[in-house]
Backbone as XML, in Angstrom:
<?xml version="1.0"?>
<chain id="A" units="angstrom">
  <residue number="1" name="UNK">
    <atom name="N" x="8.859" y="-26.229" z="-1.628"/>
    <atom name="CA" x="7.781" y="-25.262" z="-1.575"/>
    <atom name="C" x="6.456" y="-25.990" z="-1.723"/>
  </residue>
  <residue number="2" name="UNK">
    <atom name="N" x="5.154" y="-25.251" z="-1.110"/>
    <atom name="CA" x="3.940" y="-26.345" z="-1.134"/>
    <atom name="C" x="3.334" y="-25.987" z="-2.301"/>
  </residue>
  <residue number="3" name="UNK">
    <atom name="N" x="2.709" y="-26.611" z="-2.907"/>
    <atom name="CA" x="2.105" y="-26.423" z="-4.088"/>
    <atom name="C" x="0.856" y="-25.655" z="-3.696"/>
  </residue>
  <residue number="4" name="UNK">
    <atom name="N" x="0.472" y="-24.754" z="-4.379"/>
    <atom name="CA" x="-0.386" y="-23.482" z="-4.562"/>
    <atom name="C" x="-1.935" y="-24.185" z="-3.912"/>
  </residue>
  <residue number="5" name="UNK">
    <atom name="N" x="-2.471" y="-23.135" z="-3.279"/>
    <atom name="CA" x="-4.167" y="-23.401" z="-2.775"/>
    <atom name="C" x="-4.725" y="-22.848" z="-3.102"/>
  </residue>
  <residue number="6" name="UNK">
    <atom name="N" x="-6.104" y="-22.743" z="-3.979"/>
    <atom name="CA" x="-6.669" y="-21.637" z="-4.359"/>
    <atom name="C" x="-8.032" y="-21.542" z="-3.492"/>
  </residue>
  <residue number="7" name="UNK">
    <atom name="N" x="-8.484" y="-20.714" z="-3.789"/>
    <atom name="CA" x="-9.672" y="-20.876" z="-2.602"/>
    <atom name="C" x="-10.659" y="-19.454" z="-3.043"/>
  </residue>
  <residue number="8" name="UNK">
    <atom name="N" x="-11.970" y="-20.274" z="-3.060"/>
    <atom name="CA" x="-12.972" y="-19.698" z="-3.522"/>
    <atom name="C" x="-12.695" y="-18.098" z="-2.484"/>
  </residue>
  <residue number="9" name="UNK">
    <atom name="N" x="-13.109" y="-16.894" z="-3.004"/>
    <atom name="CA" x="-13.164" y="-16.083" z="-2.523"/>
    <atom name="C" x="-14.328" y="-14.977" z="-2.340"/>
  </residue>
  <residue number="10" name="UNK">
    <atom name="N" x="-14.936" y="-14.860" z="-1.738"/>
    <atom name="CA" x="-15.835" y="-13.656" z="-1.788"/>
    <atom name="C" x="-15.041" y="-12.284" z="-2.952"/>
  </residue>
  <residue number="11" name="UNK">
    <atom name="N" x="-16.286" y="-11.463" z="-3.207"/>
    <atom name="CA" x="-15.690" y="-10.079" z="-4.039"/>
    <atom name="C" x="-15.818" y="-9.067" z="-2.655"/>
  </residue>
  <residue number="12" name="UNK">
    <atom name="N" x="-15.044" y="-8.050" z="-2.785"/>
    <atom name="CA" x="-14.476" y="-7.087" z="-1.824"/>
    <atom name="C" x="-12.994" y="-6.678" z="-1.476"/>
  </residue>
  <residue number="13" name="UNK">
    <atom name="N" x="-13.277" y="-6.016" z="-0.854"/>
    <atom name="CA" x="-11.613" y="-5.486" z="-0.603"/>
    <atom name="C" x="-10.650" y="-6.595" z="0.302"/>
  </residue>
  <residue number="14" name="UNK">
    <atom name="N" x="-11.108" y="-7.398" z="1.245"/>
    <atom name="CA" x="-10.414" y="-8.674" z="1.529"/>
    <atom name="C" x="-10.176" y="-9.503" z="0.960"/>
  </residue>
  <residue number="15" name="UNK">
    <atom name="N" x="-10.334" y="-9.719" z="-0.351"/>
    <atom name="CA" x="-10.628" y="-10.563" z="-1.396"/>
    <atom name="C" x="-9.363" y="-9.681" z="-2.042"/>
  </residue>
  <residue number="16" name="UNK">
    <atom name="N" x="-9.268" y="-8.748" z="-2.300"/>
    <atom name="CA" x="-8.493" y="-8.269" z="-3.175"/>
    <atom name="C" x="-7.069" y="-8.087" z="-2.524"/>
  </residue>
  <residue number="17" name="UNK">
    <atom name="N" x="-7.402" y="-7.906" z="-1.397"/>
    <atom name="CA" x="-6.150" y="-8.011" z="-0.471"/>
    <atom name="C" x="-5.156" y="-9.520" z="-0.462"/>
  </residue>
  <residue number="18" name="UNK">
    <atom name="N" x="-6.095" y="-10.210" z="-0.587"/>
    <atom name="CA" x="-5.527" y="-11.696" z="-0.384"/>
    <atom name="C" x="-4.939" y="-12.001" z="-1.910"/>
  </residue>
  <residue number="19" name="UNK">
    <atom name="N" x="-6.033" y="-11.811" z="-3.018"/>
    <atom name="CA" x="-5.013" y="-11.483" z="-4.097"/>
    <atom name="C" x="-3.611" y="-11.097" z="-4.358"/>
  </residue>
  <residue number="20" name="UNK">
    <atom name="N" x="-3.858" y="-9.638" z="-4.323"/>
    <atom name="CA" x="-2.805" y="-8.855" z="-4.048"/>
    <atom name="C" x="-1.197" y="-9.404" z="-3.212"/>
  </residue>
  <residue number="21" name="UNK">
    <atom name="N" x="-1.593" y="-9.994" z="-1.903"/>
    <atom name="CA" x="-0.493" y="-10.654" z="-1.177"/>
    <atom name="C" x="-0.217" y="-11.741" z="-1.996"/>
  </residue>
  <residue number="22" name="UNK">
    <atom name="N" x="-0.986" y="-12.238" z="-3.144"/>
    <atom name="CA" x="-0.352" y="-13.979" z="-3.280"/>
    <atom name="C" x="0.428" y="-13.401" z="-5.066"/>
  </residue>
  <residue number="23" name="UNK">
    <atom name="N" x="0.270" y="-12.039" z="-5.284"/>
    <atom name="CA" x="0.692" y="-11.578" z="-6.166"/>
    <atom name="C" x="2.501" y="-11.492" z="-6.047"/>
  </residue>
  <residue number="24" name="UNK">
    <atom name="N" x="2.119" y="-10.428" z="-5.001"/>
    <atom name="CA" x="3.745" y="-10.127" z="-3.992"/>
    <atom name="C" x="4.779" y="-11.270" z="-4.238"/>
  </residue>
  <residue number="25" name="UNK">
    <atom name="N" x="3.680" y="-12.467" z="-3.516"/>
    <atom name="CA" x="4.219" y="-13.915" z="-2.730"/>
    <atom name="C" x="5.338" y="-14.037" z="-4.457"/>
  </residue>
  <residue number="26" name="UNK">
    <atom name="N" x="4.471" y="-14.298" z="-5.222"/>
    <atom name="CA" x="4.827" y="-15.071" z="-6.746"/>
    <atom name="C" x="6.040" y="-13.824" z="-7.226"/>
  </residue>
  <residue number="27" name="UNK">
    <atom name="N" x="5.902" y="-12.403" z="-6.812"/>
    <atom name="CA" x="6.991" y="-11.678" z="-7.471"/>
    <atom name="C" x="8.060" y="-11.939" z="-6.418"/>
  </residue>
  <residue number="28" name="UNK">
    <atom name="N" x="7.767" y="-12.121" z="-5.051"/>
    <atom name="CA" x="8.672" y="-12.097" z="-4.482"/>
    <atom name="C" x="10.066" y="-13.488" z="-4.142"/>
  </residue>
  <residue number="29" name="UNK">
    <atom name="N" x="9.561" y="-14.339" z="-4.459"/>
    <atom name="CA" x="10.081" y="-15.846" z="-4.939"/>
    <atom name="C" x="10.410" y="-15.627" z="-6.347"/>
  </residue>
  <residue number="30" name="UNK">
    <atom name="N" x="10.154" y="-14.997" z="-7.300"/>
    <atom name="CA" x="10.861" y="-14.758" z="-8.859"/>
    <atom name="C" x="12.127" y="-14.128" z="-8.465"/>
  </residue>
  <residue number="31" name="UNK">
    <atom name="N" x="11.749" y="-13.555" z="-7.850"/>
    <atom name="CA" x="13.359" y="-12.426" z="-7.446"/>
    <atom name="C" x="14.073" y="-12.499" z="-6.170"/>
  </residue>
  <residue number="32" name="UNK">
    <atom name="N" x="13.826" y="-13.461" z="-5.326"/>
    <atom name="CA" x="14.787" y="-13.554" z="-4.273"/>
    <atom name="C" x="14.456" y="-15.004" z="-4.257"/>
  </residue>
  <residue number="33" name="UNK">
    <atom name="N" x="14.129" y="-15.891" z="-5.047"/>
    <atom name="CA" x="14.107" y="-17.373" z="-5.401"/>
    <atom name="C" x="14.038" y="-18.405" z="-3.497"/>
  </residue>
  <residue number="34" name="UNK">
    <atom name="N" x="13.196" y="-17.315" z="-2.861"/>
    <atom name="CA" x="12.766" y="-17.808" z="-1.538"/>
    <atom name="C" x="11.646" y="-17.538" z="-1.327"/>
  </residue>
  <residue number="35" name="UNK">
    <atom name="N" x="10.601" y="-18.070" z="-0.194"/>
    <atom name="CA" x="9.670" y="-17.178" z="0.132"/>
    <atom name="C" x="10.379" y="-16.863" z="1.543"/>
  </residue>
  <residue number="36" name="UNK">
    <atom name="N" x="9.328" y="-15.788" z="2.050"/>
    <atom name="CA" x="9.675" y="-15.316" z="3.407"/>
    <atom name="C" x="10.212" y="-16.409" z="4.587"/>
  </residue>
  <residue number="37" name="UNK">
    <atom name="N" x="8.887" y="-16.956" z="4.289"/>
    <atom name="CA" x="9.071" y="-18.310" z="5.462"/>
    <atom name="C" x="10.090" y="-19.066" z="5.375"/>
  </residue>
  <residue number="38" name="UNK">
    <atom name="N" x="10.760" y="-19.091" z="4.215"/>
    <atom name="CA" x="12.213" y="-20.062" z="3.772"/>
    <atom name="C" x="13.405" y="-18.650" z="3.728"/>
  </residue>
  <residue number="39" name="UNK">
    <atom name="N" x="13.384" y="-17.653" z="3.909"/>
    <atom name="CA" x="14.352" y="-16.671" z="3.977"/>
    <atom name="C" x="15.220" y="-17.031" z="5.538"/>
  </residue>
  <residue number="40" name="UNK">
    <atom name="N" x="16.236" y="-17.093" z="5.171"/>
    <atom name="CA" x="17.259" y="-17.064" z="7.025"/>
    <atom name="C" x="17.744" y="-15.508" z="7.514"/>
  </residue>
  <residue number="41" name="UNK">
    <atom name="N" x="17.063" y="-14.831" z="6.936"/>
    <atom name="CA" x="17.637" y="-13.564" z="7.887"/>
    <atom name="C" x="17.285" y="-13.532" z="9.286"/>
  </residue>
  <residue number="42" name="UNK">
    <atom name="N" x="18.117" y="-13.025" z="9.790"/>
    <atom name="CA" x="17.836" y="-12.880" z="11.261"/>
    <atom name="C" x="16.076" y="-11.913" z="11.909"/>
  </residue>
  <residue number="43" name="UNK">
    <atom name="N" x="16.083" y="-12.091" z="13.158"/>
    <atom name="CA" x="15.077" y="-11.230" z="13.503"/>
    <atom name="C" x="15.501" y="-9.693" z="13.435"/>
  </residue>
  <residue number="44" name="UNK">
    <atom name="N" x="16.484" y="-9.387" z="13.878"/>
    <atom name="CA" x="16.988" y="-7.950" z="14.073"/>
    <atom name="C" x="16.915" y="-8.051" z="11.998"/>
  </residue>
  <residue number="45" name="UNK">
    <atom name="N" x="17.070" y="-8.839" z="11.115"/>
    <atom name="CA" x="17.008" y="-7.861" z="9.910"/>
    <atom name="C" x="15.655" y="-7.929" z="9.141"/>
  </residue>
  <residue number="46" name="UNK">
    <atom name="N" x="14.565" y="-8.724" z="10.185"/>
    <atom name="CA" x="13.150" y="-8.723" z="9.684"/>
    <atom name="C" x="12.452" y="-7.488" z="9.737"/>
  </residue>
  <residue number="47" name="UNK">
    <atom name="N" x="12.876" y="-6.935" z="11.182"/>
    <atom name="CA" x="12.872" y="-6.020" z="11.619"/>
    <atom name="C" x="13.076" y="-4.683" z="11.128"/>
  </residue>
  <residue number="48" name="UNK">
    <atom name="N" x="14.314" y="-4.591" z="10.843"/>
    <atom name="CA" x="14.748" y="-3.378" z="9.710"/>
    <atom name="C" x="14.304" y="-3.355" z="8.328"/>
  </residue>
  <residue number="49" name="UNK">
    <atom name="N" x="14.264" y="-4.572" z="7.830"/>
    <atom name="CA" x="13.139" y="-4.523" z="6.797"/>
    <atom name="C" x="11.944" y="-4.286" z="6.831"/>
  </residue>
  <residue number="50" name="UNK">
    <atom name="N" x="11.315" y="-4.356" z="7.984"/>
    <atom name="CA" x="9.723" y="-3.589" z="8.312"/>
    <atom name="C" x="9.807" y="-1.986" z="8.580"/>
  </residue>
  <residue number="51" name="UNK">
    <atom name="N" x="11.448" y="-1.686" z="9.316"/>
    <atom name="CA" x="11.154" y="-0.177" z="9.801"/>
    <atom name="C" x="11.109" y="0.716" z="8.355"/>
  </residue>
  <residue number="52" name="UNK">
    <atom name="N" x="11.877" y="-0.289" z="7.327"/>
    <atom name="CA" x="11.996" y="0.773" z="6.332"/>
    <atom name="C" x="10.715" y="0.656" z="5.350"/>
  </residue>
  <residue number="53" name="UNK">
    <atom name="N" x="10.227" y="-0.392" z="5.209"/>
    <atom name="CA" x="8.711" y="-0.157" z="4.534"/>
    <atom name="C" x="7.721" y="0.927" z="5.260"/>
  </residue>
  <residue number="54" name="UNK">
    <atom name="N" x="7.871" y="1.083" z="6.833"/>
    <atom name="CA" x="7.245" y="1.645" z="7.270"/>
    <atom name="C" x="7.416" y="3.060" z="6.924"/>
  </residue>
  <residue number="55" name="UNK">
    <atom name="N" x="8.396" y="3.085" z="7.303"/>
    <atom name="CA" x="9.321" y="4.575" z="7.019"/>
    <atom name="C" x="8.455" y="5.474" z="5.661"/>
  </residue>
  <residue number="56" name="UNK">
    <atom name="N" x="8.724" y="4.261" z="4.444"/>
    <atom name="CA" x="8.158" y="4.320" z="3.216"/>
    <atom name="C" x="6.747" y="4.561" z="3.257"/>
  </residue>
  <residue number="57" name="UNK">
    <atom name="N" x="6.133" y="3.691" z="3.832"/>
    <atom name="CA" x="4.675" y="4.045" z="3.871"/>
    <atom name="C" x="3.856" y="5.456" z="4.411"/>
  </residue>
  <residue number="58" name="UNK">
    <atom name="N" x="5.085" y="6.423" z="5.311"/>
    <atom name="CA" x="4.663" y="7.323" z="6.123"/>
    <atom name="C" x="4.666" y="8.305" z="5.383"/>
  </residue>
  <residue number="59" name="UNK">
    <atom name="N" x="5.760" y="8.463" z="4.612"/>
    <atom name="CA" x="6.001" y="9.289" z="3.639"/>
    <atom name="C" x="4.589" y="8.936" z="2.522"/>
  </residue>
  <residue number="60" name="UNK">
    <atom name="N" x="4.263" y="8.055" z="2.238"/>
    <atom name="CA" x="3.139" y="8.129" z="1.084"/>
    <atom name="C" x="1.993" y="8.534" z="1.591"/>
  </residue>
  <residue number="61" name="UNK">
    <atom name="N" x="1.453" y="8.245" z="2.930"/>
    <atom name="CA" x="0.533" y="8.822" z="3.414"/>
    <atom name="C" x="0.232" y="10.027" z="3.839"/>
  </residue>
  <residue number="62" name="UNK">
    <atom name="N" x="1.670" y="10.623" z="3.986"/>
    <atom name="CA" x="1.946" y="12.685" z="4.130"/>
    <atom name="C" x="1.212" y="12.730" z="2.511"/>
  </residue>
  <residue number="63" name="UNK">
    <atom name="N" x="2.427" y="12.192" z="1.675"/>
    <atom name="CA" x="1.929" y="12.952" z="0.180"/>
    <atom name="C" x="0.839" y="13.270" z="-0.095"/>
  </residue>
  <residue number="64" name="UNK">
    <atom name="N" x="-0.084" y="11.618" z="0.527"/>
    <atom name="CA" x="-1.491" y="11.864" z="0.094"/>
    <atom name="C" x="-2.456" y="12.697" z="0.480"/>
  </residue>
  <residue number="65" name="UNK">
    <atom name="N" x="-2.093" y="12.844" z="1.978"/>
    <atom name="CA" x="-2.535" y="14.064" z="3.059"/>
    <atom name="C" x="-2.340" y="15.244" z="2.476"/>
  </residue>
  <residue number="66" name="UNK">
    <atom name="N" x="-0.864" y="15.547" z="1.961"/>
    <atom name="CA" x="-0.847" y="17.039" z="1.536"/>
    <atom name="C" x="-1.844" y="17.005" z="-0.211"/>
  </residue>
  <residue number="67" name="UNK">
    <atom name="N" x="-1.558" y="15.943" z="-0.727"/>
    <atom name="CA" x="-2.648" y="16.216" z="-2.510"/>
    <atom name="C" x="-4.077" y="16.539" z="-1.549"/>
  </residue>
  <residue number="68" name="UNK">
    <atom name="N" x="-4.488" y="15.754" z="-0.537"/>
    <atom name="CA" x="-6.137" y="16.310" z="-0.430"/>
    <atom name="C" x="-6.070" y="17.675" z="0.275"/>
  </residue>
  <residue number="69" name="UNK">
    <atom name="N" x="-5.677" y="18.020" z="1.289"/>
    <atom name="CA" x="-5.338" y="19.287" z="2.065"/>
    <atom name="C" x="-5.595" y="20.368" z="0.353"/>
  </residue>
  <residue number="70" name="UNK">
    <atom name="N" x="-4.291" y="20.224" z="-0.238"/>
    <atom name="CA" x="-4.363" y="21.081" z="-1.384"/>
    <atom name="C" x="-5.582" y="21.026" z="-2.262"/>
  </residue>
  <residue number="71" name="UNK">
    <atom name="N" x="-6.183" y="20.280" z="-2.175"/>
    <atom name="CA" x="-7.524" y="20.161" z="-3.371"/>
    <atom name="C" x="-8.748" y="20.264" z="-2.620"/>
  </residue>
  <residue number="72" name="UNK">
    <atom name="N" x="-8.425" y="20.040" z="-1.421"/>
    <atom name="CA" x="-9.570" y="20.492" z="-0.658"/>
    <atom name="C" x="-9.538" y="22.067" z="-0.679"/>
  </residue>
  <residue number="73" name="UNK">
    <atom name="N" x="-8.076" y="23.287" z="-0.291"/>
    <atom name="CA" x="-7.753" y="24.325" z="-0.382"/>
    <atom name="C" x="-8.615" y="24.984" z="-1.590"/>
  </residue>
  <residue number="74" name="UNK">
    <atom name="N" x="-8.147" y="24.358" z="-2.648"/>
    <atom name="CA" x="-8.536" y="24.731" z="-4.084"/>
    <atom name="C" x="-10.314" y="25.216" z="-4.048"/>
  </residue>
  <residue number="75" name="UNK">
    <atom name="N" x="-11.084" y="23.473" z="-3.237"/>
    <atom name="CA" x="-12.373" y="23.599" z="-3.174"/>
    <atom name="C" x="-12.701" y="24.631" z="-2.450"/>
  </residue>
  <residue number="76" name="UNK">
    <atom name="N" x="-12.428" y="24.899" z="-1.577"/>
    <atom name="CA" x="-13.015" y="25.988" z="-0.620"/>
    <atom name="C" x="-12.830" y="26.972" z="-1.238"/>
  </residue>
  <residue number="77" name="UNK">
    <atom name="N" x="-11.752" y="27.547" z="-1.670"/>
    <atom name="CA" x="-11.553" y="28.938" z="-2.444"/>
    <atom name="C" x="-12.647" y="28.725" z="-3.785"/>
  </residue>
  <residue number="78" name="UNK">
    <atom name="N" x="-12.401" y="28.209" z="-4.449"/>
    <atom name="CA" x="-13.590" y="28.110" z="-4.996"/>
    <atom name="C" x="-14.851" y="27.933" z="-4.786"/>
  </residue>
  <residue number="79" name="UNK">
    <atom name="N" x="-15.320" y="27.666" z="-3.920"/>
    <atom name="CA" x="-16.626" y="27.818" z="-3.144"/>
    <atom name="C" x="-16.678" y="29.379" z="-2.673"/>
  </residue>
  <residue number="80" name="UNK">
    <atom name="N" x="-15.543" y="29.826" z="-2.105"/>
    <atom name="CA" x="-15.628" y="31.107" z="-1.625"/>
    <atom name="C" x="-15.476" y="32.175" z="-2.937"/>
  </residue>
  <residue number="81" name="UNK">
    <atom name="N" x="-15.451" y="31.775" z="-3.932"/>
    <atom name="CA" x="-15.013" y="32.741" z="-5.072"/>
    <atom name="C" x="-16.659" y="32.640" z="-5.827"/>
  </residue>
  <residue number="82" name="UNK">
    <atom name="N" x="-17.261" y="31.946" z="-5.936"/>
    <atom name="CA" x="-18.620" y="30.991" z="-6.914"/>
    <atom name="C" x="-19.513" y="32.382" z="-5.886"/>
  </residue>
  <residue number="83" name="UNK">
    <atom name="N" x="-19.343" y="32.174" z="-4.110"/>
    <atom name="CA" x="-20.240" y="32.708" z="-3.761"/>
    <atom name="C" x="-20.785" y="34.321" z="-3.507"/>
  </residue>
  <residue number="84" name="UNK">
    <atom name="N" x="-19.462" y="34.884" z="-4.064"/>
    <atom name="CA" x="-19.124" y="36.161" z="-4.441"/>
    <atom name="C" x="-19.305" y="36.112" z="-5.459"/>
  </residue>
  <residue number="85" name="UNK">
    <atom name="N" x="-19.919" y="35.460" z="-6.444"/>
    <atom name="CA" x="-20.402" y="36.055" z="-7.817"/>
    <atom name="C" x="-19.200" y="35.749" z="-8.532"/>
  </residue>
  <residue number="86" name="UNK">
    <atom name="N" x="-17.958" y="35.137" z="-8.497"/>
    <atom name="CA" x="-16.395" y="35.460" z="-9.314"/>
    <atom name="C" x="-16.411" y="33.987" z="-9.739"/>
  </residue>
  <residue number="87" name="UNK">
    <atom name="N" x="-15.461" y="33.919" z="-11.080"/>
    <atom name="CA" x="-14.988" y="32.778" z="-11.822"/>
    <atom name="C" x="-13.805" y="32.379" z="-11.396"/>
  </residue>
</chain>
């Protein structure tokens, strides 16, 4: 394995991103004692390992869709309740 690079970084969300991935990198070599690039799975199971993160990710982005939908709901009725004079 190559020994670690650190590298000055700007502050921002690309910055935190790159963090974040070298976070992964370090949990993900604790627990499958490989990194990606040294993993031998095939392409067809790189693959299925992406459809199902994806899969995963679609579902978190409904959830989040339906929490604002609903709190947006909430706001409007309450806007529509404030402007009728009601609590």
């Amino acid at each position: 394995m190559n020994d670690p690079v650190f590298i000055a970084m700007p502050h921002g969300i690309e910055a935190m991103v790159c963090t974040e991935i070298a976070a992964r990198q370090a949990k993900g070599v604790a627990k499958y004692g490989t990194t990606v690039a040294e993993n031998p799975l095939s392409l067809r199971e790189w693959l299925q390992h992406q459809y199902e993160e994806l899969l995963d990710a679609a579902v978190y982005c409904r959830r989040a869709i339906a929490e604002l939908d609903r709190q947006e709901g909430r706001d409007l009725e309450d806007m529509c309740k404030a402007g009728k004079g009601e609590k």
